[in-house]
py3Dmol code that shows the C-alpha trace and the ligand (Angstrom):
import py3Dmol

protein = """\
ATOM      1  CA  UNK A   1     142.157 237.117  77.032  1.00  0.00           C
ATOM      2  CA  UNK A   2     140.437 233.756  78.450  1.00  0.00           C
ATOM      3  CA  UNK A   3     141.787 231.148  75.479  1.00  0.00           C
ATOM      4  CA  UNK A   4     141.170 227.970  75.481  1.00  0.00           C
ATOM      5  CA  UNK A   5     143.345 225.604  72.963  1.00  0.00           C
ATOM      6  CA  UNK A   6     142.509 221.899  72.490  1.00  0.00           C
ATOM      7  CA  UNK A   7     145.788 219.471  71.555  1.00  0.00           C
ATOM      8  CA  UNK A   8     146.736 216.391  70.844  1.00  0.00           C
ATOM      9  CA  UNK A   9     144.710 212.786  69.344  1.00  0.00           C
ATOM     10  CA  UNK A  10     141.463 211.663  70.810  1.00  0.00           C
ATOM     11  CA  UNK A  11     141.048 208.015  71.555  1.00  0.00           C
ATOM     12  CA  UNK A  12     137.996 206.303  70.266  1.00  0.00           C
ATOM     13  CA  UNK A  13     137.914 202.942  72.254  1.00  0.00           C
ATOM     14  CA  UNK A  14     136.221 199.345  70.417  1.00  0.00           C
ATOM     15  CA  UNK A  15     136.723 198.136  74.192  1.00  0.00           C
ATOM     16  CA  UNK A  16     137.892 198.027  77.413  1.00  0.00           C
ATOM     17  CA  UNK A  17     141.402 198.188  75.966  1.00  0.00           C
ATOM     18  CA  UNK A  18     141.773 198.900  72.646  1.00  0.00           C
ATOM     19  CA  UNK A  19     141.353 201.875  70.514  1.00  0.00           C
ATOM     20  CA  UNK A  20     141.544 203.645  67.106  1.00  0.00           C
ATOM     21  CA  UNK A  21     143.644 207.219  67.383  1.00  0.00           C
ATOM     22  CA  UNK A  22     146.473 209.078  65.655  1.00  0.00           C
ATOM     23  CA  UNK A  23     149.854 209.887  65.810  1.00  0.00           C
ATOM     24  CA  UNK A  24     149.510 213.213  67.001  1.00  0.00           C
ATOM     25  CA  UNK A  25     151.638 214.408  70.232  1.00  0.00           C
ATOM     26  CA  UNK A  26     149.636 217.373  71.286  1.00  0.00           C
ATOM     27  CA  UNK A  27     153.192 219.734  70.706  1.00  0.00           C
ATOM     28  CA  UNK A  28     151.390 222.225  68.392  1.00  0.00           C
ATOM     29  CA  UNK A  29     148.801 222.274  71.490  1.00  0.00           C
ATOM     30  CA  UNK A  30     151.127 222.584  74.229  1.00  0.00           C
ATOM     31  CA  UNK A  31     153.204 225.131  72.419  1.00  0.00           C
ATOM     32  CA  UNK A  32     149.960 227.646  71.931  1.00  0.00           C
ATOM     33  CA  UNK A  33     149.256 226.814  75.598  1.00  0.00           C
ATOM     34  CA  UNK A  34     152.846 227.693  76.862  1.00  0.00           C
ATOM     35  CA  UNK A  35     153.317 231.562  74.275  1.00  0.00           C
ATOM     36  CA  UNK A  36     149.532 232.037  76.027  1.00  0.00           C
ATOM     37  CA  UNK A  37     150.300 231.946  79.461  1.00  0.00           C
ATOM     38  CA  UNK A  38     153.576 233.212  78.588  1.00  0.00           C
ATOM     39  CA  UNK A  39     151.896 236.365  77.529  1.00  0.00           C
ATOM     40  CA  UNK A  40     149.566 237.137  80.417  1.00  0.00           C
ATOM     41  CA  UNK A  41     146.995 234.857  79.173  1.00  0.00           C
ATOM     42  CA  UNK A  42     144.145 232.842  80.675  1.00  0.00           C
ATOM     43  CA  UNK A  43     144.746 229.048  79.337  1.00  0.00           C
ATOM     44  CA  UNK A  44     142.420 226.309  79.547  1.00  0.00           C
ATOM     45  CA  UNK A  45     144.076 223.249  78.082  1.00  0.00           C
ATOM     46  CA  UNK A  46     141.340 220.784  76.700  1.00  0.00           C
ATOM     47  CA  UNK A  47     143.673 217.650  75.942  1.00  0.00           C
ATOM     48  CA  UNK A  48     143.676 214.041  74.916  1.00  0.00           C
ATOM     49  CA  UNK A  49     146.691 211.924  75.635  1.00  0.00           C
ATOM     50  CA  UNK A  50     149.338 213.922  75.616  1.00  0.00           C
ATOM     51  CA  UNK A  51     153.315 212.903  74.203  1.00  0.00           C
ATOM     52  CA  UNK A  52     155.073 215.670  75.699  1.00  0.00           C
ATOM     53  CA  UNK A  53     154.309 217.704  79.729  1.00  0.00           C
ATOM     54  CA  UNK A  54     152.026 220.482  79.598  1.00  0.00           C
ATOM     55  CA  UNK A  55     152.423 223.598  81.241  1.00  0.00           C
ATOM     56  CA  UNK A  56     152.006 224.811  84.436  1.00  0.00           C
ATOM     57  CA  UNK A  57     149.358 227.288  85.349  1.00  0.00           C
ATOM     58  CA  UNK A  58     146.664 226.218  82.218  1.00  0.00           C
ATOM     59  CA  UNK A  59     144.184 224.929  83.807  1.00  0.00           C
ATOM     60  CA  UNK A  60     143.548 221.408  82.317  1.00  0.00           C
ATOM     61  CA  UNK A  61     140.872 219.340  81.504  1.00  0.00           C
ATOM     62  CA  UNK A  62     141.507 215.229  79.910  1.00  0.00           C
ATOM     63  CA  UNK A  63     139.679 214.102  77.748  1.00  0.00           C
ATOM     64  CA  UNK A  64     140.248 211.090  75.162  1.00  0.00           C
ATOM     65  CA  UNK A  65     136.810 210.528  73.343  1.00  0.00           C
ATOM     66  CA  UNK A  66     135.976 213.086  70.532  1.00  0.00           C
ATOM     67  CA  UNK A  67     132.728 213.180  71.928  1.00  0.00           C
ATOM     68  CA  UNK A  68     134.608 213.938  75.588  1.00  0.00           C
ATOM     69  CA  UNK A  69     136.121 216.553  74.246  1.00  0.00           C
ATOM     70  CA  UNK A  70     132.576 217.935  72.236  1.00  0.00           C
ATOM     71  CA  UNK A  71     131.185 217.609  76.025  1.00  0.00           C
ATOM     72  CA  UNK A  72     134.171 219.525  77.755  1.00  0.00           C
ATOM     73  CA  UNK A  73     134.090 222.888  74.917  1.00  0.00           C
ATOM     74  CA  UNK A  74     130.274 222.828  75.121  1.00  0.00           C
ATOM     75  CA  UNK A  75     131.211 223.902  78.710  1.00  0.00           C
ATOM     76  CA  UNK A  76     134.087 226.290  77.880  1.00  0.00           C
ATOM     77  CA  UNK A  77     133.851 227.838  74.573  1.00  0.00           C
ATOM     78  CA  UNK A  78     131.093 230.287  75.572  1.00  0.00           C
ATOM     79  CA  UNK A  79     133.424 231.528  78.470  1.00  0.00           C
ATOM     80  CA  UNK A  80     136.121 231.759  75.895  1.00  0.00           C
ATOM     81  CA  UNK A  81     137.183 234.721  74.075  1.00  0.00           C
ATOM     82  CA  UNK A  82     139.296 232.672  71.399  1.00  0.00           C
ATOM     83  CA  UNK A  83     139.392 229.042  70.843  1.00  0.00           C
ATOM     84  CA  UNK A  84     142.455 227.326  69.003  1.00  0.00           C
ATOM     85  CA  UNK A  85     141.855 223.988  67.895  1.00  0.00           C
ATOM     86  CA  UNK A  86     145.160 221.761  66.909  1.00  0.00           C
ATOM     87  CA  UNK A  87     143.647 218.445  68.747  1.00  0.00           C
ATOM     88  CA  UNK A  88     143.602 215.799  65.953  1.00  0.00           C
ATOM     89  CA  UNK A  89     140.202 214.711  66.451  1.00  0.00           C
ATOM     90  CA  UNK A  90     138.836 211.048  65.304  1.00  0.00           C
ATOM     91  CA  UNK A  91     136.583 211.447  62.195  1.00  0.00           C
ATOM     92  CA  UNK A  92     135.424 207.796  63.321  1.00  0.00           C
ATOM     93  CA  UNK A  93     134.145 205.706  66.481  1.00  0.00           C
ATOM     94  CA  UNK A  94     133.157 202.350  67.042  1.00  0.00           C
ATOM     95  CA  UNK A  95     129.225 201.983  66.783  1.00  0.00           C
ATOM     96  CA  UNK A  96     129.540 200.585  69.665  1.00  0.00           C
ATOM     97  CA  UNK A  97     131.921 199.932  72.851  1.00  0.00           C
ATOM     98  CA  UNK A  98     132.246 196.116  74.128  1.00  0.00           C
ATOM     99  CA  UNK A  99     132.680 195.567  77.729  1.00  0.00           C
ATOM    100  CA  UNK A 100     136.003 193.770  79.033  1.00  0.00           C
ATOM    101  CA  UNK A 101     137.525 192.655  76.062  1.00  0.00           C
ATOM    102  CA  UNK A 102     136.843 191.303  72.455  1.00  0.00           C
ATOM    103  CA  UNK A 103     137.959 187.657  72.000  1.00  0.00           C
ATOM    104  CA  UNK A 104     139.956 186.702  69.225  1.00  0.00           C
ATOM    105  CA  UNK A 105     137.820 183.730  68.076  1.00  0.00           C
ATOM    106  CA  UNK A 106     137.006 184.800  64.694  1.00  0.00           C
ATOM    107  CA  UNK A 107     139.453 185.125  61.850  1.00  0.00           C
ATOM    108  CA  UNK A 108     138.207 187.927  60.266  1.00  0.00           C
ATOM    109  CA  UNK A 109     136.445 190.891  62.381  1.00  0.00           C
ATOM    110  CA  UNK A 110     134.164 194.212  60.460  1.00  0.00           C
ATOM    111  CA  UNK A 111     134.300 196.762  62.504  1.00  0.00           C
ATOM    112  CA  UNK A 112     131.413 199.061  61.702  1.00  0.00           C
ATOM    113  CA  UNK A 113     132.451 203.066  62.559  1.00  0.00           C
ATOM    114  CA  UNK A 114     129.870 206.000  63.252  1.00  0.00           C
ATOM    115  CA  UNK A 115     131.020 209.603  61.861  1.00  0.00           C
ATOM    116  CA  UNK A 116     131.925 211.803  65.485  1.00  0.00           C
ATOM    117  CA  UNK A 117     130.582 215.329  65.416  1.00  0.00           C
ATOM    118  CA  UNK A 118     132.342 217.852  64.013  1.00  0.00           C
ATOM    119  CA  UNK A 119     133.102 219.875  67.161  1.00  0.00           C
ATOM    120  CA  UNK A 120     134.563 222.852  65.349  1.00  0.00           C
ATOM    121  CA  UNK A 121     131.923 223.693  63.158  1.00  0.00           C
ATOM    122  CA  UNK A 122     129.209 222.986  65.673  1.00  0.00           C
ATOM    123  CA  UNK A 123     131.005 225.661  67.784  1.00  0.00           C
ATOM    124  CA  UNK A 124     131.595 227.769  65.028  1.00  0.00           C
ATOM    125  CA  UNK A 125     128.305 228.342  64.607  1.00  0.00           C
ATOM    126  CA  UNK A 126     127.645 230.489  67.838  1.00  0.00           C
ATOM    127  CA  UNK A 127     130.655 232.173  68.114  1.00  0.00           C
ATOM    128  CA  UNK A 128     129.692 235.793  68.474  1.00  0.00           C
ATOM    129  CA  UNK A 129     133.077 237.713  68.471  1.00  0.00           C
ATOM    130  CA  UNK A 130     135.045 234.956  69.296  1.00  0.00           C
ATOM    131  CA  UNK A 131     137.912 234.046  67.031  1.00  0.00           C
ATOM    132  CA  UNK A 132     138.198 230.506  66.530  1.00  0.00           C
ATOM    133  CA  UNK A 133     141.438 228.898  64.584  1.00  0.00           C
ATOM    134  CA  UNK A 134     141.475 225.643  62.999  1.00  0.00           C
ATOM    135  CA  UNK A 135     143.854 222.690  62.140  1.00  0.00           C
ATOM    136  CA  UNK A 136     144.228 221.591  58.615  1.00  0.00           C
ATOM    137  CA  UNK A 137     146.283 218.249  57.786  1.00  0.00           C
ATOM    138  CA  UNK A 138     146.133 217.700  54.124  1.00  0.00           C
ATOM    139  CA  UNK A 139     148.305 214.835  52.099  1.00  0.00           C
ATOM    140  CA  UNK A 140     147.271 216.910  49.099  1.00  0.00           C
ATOM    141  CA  UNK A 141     145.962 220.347  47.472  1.00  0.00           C
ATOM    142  CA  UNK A 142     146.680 221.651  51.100  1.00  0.00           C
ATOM    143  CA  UNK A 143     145.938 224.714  50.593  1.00  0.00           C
ATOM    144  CA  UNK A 144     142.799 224.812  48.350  1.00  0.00           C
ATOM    145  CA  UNK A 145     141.714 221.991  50.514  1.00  0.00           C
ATOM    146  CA  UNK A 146     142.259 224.161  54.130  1.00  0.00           C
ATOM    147  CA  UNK A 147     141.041 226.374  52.630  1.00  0.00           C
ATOM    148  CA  UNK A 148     137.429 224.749  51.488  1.00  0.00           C
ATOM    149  CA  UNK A 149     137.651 223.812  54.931  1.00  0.00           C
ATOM    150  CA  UNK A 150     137.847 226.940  56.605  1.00  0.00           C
ATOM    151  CA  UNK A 151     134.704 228.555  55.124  1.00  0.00           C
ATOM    152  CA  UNK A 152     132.601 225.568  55.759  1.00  0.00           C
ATOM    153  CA  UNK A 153     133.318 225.621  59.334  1.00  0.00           C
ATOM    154  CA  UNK A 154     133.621 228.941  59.514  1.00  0.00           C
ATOM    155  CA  UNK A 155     136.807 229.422  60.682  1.00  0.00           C
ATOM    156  CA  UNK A 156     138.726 232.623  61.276  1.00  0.00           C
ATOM    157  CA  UNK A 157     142.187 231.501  60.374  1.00  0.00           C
ATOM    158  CA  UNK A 158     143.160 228.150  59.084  1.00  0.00           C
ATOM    159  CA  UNK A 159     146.868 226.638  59.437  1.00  0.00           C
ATOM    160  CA  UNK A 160     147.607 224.207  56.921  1.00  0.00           C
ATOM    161  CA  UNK A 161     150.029 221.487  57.295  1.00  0.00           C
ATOM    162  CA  UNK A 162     151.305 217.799  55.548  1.00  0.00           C
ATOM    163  CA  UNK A 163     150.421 214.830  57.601  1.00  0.00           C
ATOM    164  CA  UNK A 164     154.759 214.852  58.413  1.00  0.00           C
ATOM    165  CA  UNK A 165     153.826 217.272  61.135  1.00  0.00           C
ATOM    166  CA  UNK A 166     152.584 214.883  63.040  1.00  0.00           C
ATOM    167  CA  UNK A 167     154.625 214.421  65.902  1.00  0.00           C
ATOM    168  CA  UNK A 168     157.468 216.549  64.466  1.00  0.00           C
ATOM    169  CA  UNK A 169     159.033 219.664  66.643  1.00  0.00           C
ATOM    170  CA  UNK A 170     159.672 221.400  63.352  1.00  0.00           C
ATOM    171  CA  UNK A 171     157.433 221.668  60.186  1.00  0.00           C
ATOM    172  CA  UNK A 172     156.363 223.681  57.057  1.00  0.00           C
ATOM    173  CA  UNK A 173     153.116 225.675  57.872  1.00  0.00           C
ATOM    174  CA  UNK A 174     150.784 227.706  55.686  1.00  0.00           C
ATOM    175  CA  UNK A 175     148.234 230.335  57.599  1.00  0.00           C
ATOM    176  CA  UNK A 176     145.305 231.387  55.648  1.00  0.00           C
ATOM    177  CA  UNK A 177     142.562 233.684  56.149  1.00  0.00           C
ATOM    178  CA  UNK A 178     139.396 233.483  54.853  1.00  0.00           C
ATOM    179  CA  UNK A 179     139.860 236.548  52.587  1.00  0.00           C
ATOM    180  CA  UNK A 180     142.613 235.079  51.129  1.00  0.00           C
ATOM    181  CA  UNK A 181     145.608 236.286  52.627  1.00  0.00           C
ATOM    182  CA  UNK A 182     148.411 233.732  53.196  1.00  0.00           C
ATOM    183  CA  UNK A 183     151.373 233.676  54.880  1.00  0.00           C
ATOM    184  CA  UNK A 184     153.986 230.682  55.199  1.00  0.00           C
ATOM    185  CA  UNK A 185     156.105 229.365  57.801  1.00  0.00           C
ATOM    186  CA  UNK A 186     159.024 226.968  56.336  1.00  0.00           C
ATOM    187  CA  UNK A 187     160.646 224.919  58.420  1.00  0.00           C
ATOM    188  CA  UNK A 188     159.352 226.563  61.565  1.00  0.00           C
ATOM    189  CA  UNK A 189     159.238 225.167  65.203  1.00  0.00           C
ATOM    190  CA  UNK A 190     155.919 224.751  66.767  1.00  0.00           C
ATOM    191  CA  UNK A 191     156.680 227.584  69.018  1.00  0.00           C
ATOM    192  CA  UNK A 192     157.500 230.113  66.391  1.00  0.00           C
ATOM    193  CA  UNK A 193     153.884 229.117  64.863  1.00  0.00           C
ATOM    194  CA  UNK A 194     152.553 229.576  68.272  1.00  0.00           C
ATOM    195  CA  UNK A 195     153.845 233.217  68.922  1.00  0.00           C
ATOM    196  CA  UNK A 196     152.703 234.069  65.553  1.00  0.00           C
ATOM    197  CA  UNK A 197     148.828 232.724  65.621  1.00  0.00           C
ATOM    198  CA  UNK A 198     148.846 234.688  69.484  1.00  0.00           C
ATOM    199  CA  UNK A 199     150.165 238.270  67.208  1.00  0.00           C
ATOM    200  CA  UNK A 200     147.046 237.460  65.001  1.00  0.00           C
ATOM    201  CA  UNK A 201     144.738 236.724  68.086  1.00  0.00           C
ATOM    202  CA  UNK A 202     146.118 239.695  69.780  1.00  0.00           C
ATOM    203  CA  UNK A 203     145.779 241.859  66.949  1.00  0.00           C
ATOM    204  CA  UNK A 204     142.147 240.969  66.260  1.00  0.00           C
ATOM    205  CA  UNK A 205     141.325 241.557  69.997  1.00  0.00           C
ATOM    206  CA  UNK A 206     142.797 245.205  69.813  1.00  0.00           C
ATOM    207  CA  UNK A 207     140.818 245.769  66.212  1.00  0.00           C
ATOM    208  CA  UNK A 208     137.581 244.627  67.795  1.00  0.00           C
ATOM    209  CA  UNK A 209     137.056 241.194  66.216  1.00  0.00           C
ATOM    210  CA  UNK A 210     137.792 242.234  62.931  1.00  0.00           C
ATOM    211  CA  UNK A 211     139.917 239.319  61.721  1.00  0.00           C
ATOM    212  CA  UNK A 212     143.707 241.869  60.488  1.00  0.00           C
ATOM    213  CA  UNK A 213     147.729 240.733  60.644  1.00  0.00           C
TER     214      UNK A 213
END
"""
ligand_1 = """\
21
LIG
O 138.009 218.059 58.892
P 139.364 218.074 59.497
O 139.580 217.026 60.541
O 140.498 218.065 58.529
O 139.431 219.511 60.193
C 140.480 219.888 61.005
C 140.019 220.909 62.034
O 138.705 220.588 62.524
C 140.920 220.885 63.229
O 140.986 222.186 63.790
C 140.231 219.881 64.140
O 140.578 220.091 65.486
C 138.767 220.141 63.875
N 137.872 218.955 63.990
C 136.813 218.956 64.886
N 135.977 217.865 64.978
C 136.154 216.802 64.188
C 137.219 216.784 63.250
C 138.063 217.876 63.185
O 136.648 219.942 65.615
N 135.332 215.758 64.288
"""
view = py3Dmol.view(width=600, height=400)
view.addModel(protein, "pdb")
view.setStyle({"model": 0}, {"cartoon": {"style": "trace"}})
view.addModel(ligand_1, "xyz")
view.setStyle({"model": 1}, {"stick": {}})
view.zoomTo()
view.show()
């Protein structure tokens, strides 16, 4: 199965050397990557700045813009067969990017942000038989909220975690499916998560696309 998994924050620069991201370390990512190739897999690893090594034998791409990252999955998502998307991506940019470096002559700045695409859904939308899994960090409702999110983006599976899994190797995760099946994960690491979203993924292959356990 050709999968291609997208992992950690995306950087969204104001200029030359500063930017607005998020704490996330691109484990959840990197973990999917590793149980992939693990498993006879074909991996391409679409990552932003990365906290932790990733594996040998994914082939990688970098990326650090949201809108580097929309470019790069343009290109491999309709080679794909699956897609799993953990990579926090930036709601937010800078309208625009200064050369060199902002001085710091006022005493007050506005920084004015532009809304980045919302790769997922875009993709989402011409998937064909591909299974595509989503990302949901919620500091509330989590799971009516990943949920809400799933169907509007069309999402096969959605795993819904608290904004304490950032960074963390071990976390409590909740895996939905758009019929309404649930299944949780308590203090699970990142790998255990991993193996279990590739039994899904698997599982749907050998069914034919139809999303089953
Ligand atoms: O809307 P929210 O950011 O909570 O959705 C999370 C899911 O959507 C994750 O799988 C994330 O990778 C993806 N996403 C995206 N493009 C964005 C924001 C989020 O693909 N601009």
């Amino acid at each position: 199965v050709r999968i291609v998994v997208t992992a950690g924050p995306t950087r969204e620069y104001l200029d030359d050397v500063r930017f607005l991201s998020n704490p996330s370390s691109g484990r959840m990512g990197v973990a999917c990557a590793q149980e992939a190739l693990h498993r006879g897999h074909h991996v391409v690893l679409v990552a932003g700045p990365l906290e932790c090594d990733p594996p040998k034998g994914v082939r990688l791409v970098r990326v650090e813009s949201a809108r580097e990252m929309a470019r790069a999955l343009r290109r491999e998502f309709p080679r794909a067969d699956a897609l799993v998307m953990t990579a926090a991506v930036s709601d937010y940019r800078p309208a625009r990017r200064v050369r060199g470096k902002i001085k710091k002559t006022l005493r007050t700045m506005t920084l004015r942000l532009v809304r980045n695409p919302d790769i997922v859904a875009g993709l989402a939308r011409r998937k064909g038989r591909r299974l595509i899994v989503g990302f949901a960090v919620e500091a509330r409702a989590l799971e009516r909220n990943a949920l809400e999110k799933m169907r509007r983006k069309r999402l096969d599976l959605i795993v819904a975690n608290s904004p304490s899994s950032f960074g963390a190797h071990v976390a409590d995760f909740v895996i939905l499916w758009p019929d309404g099946r649930r299944e949780v994960l308590r203090g699970a690491p990142k790998r255990r998560l991993a193996r279990r979203l590739l039994d899904i993924l698997e599982a749907h292959r050998a069914a034919g696309g139809r999303t089953s356990s």
